[in-house]
C-alpha positions as CSV (number, residue, x, y, z in Angstrom):
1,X,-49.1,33.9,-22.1
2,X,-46.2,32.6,-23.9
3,X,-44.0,33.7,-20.8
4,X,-45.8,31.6,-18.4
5,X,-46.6,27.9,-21.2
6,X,-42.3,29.1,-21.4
7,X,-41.9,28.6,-17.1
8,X,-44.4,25.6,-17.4
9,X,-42.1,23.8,-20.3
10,X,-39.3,24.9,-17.9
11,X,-40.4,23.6,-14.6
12,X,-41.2,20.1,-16.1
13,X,-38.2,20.1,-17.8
14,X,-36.7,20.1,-14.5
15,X,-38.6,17.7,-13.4
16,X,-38.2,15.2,-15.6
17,X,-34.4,15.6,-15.6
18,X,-34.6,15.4,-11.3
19,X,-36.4,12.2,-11.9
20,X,-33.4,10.7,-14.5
21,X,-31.1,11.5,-12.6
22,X,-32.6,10.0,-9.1
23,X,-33.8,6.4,-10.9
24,X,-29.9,6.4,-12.7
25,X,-28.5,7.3,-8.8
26,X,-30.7,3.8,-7.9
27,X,-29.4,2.0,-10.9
28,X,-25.6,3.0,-10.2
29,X,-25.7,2.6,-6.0
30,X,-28.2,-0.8,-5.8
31,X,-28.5,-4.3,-7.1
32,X,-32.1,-4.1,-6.9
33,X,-34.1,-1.0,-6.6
34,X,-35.7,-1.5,-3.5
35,X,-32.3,-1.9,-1.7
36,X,-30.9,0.9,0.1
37,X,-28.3,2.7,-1.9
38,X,-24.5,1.5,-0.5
39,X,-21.1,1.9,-2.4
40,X,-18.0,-0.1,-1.1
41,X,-15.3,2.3,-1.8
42,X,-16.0,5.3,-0.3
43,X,-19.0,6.6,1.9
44,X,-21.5,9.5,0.8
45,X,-22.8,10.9,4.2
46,X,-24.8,13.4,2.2
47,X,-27.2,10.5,0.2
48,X,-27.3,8.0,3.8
49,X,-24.4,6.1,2.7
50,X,-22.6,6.2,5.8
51,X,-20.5,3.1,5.3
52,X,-18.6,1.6,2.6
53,X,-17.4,-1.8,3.0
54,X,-13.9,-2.0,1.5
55,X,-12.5,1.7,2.2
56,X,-14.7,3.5,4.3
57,X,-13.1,3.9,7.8
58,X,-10.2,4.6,5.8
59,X,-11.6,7.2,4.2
60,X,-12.9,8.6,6.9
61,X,-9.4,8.6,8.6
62,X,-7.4,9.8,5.3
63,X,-10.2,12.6,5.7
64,X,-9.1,13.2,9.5
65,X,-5.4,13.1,8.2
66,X,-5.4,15.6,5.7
67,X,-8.1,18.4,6.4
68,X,-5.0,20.5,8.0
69,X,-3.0,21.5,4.7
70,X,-6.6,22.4,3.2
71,X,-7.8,24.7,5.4
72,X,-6.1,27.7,4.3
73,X,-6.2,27.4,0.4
74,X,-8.8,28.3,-2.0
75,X,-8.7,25.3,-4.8
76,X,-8.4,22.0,-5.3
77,X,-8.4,18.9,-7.5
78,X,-8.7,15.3,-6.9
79,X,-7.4,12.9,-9.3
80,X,-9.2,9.3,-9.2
81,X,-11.7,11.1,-7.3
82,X,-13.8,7.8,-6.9
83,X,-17.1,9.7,-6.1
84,X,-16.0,12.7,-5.0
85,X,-16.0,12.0,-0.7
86,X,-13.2,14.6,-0.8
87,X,-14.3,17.2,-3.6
88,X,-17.5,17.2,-1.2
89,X,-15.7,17.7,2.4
90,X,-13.5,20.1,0.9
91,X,-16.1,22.5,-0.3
92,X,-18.7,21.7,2.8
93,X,-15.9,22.5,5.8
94,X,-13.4,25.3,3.7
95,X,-15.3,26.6,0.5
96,X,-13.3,25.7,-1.4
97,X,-13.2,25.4,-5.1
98,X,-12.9,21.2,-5.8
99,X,-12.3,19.3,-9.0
100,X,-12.9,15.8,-9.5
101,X,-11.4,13.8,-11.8
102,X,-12.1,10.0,-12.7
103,X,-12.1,7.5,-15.2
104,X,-14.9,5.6,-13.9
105,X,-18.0,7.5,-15.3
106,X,-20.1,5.2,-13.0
107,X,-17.9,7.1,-9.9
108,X,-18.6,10.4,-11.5
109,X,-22.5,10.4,-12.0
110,X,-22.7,9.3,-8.3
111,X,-20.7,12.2,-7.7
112,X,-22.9,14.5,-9.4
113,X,-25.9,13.3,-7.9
114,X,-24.7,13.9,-4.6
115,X,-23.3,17.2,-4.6
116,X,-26.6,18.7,-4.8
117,X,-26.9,17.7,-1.1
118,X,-23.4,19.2,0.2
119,X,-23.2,22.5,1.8
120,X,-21.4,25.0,-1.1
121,X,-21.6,22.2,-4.1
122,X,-21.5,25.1,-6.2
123,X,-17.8,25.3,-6.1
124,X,-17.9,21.2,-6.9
125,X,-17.1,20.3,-10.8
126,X,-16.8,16.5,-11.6
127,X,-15.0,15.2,-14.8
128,X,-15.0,11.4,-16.5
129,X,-11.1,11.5,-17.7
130,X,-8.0,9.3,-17.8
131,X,-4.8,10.6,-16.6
132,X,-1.7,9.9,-18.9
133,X,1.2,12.1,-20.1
134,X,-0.6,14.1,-22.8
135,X,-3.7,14.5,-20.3
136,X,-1.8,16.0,-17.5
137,X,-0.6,19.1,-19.1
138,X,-4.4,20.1,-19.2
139,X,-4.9,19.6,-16.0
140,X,-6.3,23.0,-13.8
141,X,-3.8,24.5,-11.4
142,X,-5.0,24.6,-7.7
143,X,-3.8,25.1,-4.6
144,X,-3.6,21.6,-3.9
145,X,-3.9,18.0,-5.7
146,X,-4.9,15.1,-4.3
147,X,-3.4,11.6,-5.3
148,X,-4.4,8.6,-3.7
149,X,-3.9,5.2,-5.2
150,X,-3.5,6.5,-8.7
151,X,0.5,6.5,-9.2
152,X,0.9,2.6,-9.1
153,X,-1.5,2.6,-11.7
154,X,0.6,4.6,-13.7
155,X,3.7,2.4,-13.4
156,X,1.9,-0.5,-14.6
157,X,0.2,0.4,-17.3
158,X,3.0,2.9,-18.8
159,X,6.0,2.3,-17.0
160,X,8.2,4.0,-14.6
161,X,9.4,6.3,-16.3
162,X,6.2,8.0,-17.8
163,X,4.4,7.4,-14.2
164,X,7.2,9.9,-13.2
165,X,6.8,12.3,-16.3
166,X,2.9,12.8,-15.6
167,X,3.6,12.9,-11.5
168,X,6.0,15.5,-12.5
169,X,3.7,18.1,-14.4
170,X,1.1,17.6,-12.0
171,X,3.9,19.0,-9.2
172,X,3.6,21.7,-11.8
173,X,0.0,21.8,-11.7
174,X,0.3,22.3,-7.7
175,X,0.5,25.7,-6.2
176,X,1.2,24.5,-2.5
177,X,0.5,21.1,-2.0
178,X,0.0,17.4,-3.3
179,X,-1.2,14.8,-0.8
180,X,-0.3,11.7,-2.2
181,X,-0.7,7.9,-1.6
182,X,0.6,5.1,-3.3
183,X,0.1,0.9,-3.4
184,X,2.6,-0.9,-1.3
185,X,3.7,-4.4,-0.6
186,X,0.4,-5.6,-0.9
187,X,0.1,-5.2,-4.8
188,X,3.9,-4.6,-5.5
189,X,4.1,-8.1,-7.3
190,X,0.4,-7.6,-8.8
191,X,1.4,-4.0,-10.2
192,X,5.0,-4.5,-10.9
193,X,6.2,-1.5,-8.4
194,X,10.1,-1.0,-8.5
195,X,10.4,-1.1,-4.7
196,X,13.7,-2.5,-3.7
197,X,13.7,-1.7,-0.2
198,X,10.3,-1.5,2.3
199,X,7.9,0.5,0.3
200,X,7.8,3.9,2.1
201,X,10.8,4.6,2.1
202,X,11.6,3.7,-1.6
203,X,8.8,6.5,-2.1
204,X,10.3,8.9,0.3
205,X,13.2,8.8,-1.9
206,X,11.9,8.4,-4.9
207,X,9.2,11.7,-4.4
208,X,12.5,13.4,-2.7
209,X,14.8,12.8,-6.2
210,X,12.2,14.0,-8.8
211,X,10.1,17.1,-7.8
212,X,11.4,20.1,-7.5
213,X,11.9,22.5,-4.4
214,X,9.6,19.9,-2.0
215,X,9.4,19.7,1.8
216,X,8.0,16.2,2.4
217,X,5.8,15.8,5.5
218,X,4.2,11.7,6.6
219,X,0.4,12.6,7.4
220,X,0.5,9.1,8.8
221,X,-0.4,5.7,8.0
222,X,-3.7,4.5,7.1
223,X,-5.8,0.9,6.6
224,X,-5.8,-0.5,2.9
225,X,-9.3,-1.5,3.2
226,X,-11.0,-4.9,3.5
227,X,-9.5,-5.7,0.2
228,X,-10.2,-9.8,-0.5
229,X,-7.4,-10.2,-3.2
230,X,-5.0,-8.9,-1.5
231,X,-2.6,-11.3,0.5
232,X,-1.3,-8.4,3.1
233,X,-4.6,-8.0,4.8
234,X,-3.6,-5.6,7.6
235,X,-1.0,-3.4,5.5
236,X,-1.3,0.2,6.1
237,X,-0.1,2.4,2.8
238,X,1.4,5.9,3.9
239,X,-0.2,8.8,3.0
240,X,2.6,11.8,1.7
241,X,2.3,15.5,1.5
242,X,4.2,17.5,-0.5
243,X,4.7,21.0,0.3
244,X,6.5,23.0,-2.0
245,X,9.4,25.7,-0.8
């Protein structure tokens, strides 16, 4: 008797925290709760958001850009994960073992909700953290590490030369390879980025200089997004990946 009033506490248990975490999915993805859920940064497929306004075509094509140096490794993490697009095509088409990492805790209970609905989420883990220079030596080693529009970040907000300090451990961090994306002209004076020169090519140098034993491959170029603020409408950023020797 106690085993089965036990299941029973159990299975509304469950139920109850289902139900949380659906009506907190509505609160974070619509303005009013009979809207359909929609996010502008990135889209979720797996919960019928199939378009985002500002970034997701690009998405979609970053997606496209980079699958090939994912398909033969076992882990990886995703640093400004948004909600977790990439942590979730990662482990659907490879299996493989994703980490997502954002600051945004919004971003990362939307990416918890919807990994239930992706094909081998059980590989998925999803973190709320901040990346600086102390944070980055805690940082899991995987095969590869994702870094999209995260570095410029850095640069404002610490400087230069700690944005290089924490890019360099998380080269550390990386068994094979980091993909890696960075703000260009269109928030250079906005951000305070040290380019002197057109913007990919100060990073082609700049990656080149400071990590160790790297090949450096251009996945190709890809859309900014329908960004409002930004005065370079139609600039296309350069996506980076890393390989090491």
């Amino acid at each position: 008797m106690t085993d089965k009033i036990s299941k029973y506490h159990s299975k509304i248990k469950n139920y109850l925290t289902n139900i949380n975490r659906f009506l907190q999915f509505r609160i974070d993805t619509t303005k009013y709760f009979f809207d359909k859920p929609s996010f502008d940064y990135q889209p979720l497929p797996w919960v019928g958001i199939n378009k985002a306004v500002i970034r997701g075509d690009a998405t979609y094509n970053r997606w496209d850009g980079i699958k090939k140096y994912l398909k033969n490794y076992k882990s990886l993490k995703d640093i400004g994960c948004c909600v977790g697009f990439f942590c979730h095509k990662a482990a659907e088409t490879y299996g493989m073992n994703a980490i997502g990492i954002d600051s945004n805790e919004r971003f990362i209970r939307i990416a918890e909700y919807t990994k239930q609905y992706v094909k081998n989420s059980k590989s998925e883990f999803f973190y709320n953290m901040s990346i600086d220079e102390n944070t980055a030596e805690i940082l899991p080693q995987t095969d590869v590490t994702i870094l999209f529009s995260i570095w410029h970040h850095w640069v404002f907000h610490y400087g230069l030369d700690k944005a290089t300090q924490i890019l360099k451990m998380i080269w550390l961090k990386t068994n094979y390879v980091l993909l890696f994306e960075s703000g260009e002209e269109e928030i250079k004076e906005k951000f305070k980025l040290p380019f002197d020169k057109k913007a990919s090519d100060w990073l082609l140098d700049y990656l080149s200089s400071n990590l160790n034993k790297v090949k450096i491959e251009k996945v190709g170029e890809f859309s900014v997004g329908q960004y409002k603020n930004y005065s370079l409408k139609e600039h296309k950023r350069t996506v980076f990946a890393l390989i090491k020797n």
